[in-house]
C-alpha positions, 0 to 999 in steps of 0.5 A: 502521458497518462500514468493511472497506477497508483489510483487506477480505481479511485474514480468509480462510484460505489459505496466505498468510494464515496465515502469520507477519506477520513471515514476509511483511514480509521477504520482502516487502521482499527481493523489492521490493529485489531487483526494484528492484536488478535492471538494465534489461537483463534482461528475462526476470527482470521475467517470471520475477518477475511470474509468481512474484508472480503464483503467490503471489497465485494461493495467497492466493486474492484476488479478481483483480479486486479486485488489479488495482483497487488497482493501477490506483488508484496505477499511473496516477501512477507513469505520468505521472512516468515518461513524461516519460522517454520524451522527456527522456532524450538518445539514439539516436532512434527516433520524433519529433513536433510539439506545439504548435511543440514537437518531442518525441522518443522515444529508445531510452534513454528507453524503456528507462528508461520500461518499466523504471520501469513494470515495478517499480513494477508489481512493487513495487505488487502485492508491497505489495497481497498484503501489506497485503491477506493480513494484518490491520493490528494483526498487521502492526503487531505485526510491524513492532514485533517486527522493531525498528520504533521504538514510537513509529511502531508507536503512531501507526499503530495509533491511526491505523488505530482512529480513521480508522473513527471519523471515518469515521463522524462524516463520514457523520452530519455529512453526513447532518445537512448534507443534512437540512437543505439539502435542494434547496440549490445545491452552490456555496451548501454551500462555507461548509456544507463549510468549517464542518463541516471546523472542527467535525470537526477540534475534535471529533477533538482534543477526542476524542484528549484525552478517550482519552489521559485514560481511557489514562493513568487505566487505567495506560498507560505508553507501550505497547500491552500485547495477549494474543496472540503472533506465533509462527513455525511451519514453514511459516513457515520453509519458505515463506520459504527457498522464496521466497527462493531462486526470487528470488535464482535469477531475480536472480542467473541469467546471462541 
């Protein structure tokens, strides 16, 4: 079966896209420090960052539609953590309710601290979306490496990324198997049917992991991942990343 979505989107040609991984990553990164680091009290900078992120996104050319779905996916619990700054944090009053016998207040401090928590996580979210979504994951693992990420890591992920499809599709044909055979059965009697397939599932995956490790070491692995293609930076590279850099240390570092 085809499963396309982590990098659904990685395959289209833009300016983004074509770029090297190990361009976006840094880039990627410095903008999420610089965003994170910037004080609560500059409002206009949040502005100016979200209209830069947005420009960026504009020339990758992804679905609107489709970055908004994955932000509201994670946005919701970025939400419930940071609310409760609106009634704990101590400070100048500026509304007051009761609760079931409980008073809340929401403070000016808190607010402020709530729009600001809300604000990067926001930025933070749609900078790892344009990331993830503008390169596929072996060229992001590869870059991750070159950039001295330890290899260890870099392998786990990639086997990770190979093998979450494999059990993607083992779940569906075990799930089919299920419902073949328990057709019109109640779903509180399928709980044991669930436990089951969740034991077989998992020694299916060990079994397959020591049957892969095997075949690896009988074709002479030796610790690392050996691929044909190579990550080179071009001028548009250097040029995108000096122009990036430059609008989001101008927006940190302007006096507002």
């Amino acid at each position: 079966m085809n499963h396309n979505f982590i990098d659904r989107y990685a395959g289209i040609d833009s300016l983004i896209h074509r770029l090297d991984p190990r361009t976006k990553l840094v880039t990627t990164l410095g903008f999420v420090l610089a965003v994170n680091l910037t004080p609560i009290q500059r409002w206009p900078a949040f502005a100016l960052y979200f209209a830069l992120i947005a420009v960026v996104i504009g020339l990758s050319r992804l679905p609107i539609l489709f970055v908004l779905r994955r932000s509201l996916v994670i946005i919701p619990f970025v939400f419930f953590i940071a609310v409760f700054n609106l009634f704990f944090k101590q400070g100048e009053q500026m509304a007051g309710f009761d609760v079931f016998g409980w008073h809340l207040s929401i403070t000016r401090e808190g607010l402020d601290i709530f729009s600001s928590v809300m604000a990067k996580a926001c930025l933070s979210i749609l900078g790892l979306i344009l990331l993830s979504s503008t390169t596929a994951l072996p060229r992001l693992l590869k870059g991750l490496e070159q950039l001295g990420l330890p290899r260890v890591l870099v392998m786990i992920l990639s086997f990770m990324y190979r093998y979450l499809f494999v059990l993607a599709d083992e779940v569906l044909r075990m799930k089919q198997a299920r419902d073949s055979r328990s057709f019109g059965a109640r779903r509180m009697g399928q709980i044991k049917t669930v436990g089951n397939m969740i034991g077989t599932l998992f020694i299916r995956s060990y079994e397959r992991a020591e049957r892969v490790y095997a075949a690896m070491l009988a074709r002479g692995f030796e610790g690392r991942m050996v691929t044909s293609s190579r990550l080179r930076l071009r001028l548009a590279d250097v040029h995108y990343a000096a122009t990036f850099s430059i609008a989001v240390l101008a927006i940190a570092l302007f006096p507002y």
